[in-house]
C-alpha positions as CSV (number, residue, x, y, z in Angstrom):
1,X,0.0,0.0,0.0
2,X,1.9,2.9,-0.9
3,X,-1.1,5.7,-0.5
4,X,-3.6,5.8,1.9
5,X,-7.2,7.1,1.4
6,X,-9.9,8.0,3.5
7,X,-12.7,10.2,1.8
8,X,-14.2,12.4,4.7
9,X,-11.4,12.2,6.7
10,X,-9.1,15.5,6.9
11,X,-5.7,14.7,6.1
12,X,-2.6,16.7,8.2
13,X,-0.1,15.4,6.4
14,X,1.8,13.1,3.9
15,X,5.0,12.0,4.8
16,X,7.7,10.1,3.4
17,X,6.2,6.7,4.5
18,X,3.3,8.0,7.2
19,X,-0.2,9.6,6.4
20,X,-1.4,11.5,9.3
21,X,-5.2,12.0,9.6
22,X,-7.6,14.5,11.7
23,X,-10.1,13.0,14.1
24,X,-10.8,15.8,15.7
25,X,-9.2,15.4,19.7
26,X,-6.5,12.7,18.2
27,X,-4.9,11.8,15.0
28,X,-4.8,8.3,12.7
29,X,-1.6,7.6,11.6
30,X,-1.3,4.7,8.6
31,X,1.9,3.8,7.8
32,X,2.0,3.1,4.0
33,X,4.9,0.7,2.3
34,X,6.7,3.2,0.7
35,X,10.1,3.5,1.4
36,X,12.6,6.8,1.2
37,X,16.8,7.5,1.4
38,X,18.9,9.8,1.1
39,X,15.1,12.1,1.5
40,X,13.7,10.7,-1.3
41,X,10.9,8.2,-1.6
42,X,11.4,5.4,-3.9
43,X,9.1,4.7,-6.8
44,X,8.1,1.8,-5.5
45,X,7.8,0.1,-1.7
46,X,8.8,-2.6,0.9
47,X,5.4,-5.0,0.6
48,X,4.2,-4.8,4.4
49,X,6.5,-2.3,5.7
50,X,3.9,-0.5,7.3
51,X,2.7,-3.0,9.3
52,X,5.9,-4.0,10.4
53,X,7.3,-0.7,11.3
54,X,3.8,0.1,13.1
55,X,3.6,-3.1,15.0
56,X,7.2,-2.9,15.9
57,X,6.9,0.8,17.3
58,X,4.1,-0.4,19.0
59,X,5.8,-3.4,21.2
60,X,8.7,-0.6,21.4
61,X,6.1,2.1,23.3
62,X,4.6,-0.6,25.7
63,X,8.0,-2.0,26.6
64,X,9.8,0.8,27.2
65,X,6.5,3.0,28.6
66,X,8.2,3.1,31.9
67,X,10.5,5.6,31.4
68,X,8.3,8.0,29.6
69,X,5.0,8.9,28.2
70,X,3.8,8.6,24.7
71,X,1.0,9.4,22.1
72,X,-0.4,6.3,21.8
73,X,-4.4,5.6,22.1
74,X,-5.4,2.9,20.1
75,X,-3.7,0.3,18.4
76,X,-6.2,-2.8,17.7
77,X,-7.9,-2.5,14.6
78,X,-11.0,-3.5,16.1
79,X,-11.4,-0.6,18.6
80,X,-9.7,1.6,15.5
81,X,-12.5,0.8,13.0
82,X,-15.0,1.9,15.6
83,X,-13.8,5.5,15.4
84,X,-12.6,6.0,12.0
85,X,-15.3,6.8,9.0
86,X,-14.7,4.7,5.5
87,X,-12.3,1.9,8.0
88,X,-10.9,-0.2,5.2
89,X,-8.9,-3.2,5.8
90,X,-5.9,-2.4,4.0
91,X,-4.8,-0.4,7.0
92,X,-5.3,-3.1,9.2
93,X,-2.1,-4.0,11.4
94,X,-0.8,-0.6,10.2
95,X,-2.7,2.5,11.8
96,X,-2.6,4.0,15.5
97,X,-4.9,6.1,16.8
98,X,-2.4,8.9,18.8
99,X,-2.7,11.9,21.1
100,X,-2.2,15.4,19.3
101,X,1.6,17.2,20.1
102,X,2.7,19.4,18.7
103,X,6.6,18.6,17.3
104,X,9.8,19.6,18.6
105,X,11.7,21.3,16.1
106,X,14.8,19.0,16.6
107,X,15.0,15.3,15.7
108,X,16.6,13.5,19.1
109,X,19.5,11.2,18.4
110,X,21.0,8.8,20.7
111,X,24.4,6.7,19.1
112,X,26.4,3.8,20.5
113,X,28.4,3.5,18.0
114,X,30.1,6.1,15.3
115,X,28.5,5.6,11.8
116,X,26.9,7.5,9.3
117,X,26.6,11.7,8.7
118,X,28.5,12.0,11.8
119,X,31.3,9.5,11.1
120,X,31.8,11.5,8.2
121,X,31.7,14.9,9.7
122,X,34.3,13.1,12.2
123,X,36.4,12.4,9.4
124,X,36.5,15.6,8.4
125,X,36.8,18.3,11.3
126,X,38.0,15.6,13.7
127,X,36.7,14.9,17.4
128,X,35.5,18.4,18.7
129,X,32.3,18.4,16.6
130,X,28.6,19.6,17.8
131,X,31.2,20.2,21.3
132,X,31.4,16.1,21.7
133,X,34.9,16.0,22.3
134,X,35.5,12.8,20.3
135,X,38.6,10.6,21.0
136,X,40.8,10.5,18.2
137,X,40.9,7.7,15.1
138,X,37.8,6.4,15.7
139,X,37.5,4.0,13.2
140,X,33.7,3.5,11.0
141,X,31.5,1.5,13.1
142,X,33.5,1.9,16.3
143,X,31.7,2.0,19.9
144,X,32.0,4.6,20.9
145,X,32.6,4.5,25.2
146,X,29.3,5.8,26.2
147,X,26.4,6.7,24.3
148,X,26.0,9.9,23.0
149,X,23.1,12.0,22.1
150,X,23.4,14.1,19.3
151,X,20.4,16.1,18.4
152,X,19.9,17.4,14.7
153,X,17.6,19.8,13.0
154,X,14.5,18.6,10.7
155,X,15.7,19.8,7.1
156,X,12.0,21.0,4.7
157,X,14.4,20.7,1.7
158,X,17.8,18.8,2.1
159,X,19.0,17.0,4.5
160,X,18.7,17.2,8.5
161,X,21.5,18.9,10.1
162,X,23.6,17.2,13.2
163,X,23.8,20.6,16.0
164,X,25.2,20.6,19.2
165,X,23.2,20.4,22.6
166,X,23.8,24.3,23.1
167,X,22.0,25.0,19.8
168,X,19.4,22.7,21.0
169,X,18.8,24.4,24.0
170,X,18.4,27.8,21.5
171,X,15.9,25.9,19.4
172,X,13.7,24.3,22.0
173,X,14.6,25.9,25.3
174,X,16.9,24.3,28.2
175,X,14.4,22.8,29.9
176,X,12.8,20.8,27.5
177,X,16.4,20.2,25.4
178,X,17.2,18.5,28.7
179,X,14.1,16.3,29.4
180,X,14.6,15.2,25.8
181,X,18.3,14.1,26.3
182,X,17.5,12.5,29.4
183,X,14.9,9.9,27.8
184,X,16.8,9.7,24.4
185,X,19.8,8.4,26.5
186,X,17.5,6.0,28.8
187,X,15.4,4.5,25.6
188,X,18.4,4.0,24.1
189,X,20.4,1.6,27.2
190,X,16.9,-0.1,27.3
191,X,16.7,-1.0,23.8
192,X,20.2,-1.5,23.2
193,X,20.2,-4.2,26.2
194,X,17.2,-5.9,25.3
195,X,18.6,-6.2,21.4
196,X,21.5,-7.5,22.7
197,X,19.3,-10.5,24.2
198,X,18.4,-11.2,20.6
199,X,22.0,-11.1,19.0
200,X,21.5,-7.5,17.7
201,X,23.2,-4.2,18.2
202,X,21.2,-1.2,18.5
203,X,24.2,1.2,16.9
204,X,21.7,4.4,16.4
205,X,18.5,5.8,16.7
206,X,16.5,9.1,16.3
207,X,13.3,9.4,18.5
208,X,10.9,12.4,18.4
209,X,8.8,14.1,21.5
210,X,6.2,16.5,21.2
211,X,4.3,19.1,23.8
212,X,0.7,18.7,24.7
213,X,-1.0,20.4,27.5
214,X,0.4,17.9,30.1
215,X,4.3,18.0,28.9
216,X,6.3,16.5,26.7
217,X,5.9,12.9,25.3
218,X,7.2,10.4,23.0
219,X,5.8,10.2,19.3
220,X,6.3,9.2,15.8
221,X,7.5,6.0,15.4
222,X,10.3,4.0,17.5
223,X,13.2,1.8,16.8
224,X,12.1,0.6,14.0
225,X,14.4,-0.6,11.1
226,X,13.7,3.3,9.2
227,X,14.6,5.0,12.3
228,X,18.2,2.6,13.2
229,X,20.9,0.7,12.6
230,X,20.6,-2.7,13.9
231,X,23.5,-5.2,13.1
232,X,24.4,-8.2,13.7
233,X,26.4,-8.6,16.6
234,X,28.1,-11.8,15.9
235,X,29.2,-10.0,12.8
236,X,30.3,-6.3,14.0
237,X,33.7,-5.6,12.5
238,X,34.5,-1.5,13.0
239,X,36.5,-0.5,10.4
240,X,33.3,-0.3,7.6
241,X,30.1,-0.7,6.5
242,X,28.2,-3.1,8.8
243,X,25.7,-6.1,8.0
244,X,22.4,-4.4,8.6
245,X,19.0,-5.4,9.5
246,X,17.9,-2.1,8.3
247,X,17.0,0.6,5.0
248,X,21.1,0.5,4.5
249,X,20.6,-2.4,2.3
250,X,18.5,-0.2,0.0
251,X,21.0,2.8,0.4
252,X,23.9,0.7,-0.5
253,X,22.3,0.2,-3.8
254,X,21.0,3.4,-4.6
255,X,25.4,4.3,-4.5
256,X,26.2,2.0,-7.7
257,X,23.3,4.4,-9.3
258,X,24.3,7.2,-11.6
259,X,21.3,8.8,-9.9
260,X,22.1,12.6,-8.5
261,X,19.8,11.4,-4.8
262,X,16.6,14.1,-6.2
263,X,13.6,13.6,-6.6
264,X,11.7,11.5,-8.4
265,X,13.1,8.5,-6.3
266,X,14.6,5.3,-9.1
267,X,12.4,2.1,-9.0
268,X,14.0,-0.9,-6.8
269,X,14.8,-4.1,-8.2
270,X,12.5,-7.0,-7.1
271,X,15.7,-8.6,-5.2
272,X,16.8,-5.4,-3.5
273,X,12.8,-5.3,-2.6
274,X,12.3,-9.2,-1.7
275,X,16.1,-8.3,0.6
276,X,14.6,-5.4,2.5
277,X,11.4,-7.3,3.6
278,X,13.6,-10.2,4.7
279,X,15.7,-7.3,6.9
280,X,12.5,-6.1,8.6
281,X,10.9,-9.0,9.2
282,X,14.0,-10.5,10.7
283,X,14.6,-7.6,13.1
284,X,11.2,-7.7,13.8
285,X,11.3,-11.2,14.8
286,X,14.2,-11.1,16.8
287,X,13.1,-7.5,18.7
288,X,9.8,-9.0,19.4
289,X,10.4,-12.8,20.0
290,X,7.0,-13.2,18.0
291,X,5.6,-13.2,14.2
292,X,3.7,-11.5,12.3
293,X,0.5,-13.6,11.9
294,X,-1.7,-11.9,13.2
295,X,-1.8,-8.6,10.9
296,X,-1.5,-11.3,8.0
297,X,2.4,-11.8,7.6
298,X,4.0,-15.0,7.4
């Protein structure tokens, strides 16, 4: 399902993989199958995606809900179809009802391990960037000796931004720059630990809060294969790219492209699609301990 579409029902927003709905005192958020990197969405999706990622963020919220609140309301599709006009099945196993928030303007980033945009940024202005104070010759992929949380902004055109926390503080305000920090930091040593049980490691993540009336809270999706780098831990070997269990796979390919990463997203092959589902399932599996039956995924 790469569109979602509800006659009636105001839509907020289209994302690059999540359609966000108006039901008045909440939202519905379906989570389609499309698929984006490097910003762009491909021109074709990840068959099931959507329910994987939701019902993945979902056993994410309830197991970590200890540590802080989130925006979820409703996640069975039973008690969803009882409040949503023109219900059709194709969003069954992906849509949550959710409280309304309003976003913080920075994306919250929590990292074990040294990979990706800031690796690179490492690479080239050396330890003391965003004020981290870095050790030197980190190598790609490295762990890093305690995670780190380094926020970023959220790009309209481009790409998003890594910042340090004292521009974070400017964005959002101390008080909530340092709530946010706090819980990245404490999701991130829960999930990390608990994907270590399954033979994964949890190497980044981004997580997103939002304010309502009663505070901030936890929202959008989380730890889900589009939002980290999982790998395998038997085969971690810093120095590189790492085997993935997430949208890297896809990523990787899109570089032997003579593509110049703008819009309109290239079509992906039917083995780099028929790969990708295999990566999220797996790291759904092992995250979860359970299948996928029951939203009609074998």
């Amino acid at each position: 399902m790469l569109q979602s579409t509800l006659p009636g029902l105001p839509m907020i927003h289209r994302g690059k993989v999540r359609d966000t709905y108006d039901l008045g005192d909440s939202l519905l958020i379906v989570a389609s199958d499309r698929i984006s990197a490097f910003d762009v969405v491909m021109a074709n999706g990840i068959p099931d995606k959507g329910r994987i990622l939701t019902q993945m963020s979902n056993f994410w919220f309830d197991h970590l809900a200890a540590v802080c609140p989130h925006h979820l309301i409703l996640t069975s599709d039973e008690n969803i179809a009882a409040r949503v006009p023109g219900w059709d099945n194709l969003l069954s196993g992906r849509s949550v009802v959710v409280k309304r928030a309003k976003p913080l303007t920075i994306e919250c980033v929590a990292r074990g391990y040294i990979m990706g945009s800031l690796y690179k940024e490492y690479k080239r202005d050396g330890g003391g960037i965003h004020e981290l104070d870095l050790p030197d010759a980190l190598a790609e992929g490295a762990a890093l000796s305690a995670p780190i949380f380094t926020p970023a902004t959220k790009a309209q055109e481009g790409h998003d931004e890594n910042i340090s926390f004292r521009r974070a503080v400017d964005m959002v305000g101390r008080e909530v720059a340092e709530q946010a920090k706090i819980w990245t930091l404490e999701l991130f040593k829960r999930a990390s630990n608990h994907a270590a049980k399954a033979g994964l490691i949890l190497a980044d993540t981004k997580f997103e809060f939002g304010l309502t009336d009663d505070g901030l809270i936890l929202i959008d999706e989380a730890l889900t294969p589009d939002s980290s780098r999982y790998w395998g831990a038997s085969q971690w070997n810093p120095g590189g790219p790492q085997p993935s269990f997430d949208k890297q796979f896809v990523r990787d390919y899109l570089e032997t492209l003579d593509w110049n990463k703008r819009p309109p997203g290239p079509a992906l092959p039917d083995d780099v699609v028929v790969k990708t589902r295999e990566k999220y399932l797996e790291c759904f599996r092992r995250v979860t301990g359970e299948g996928m039956q029951g939203v009609g995924i074998s």
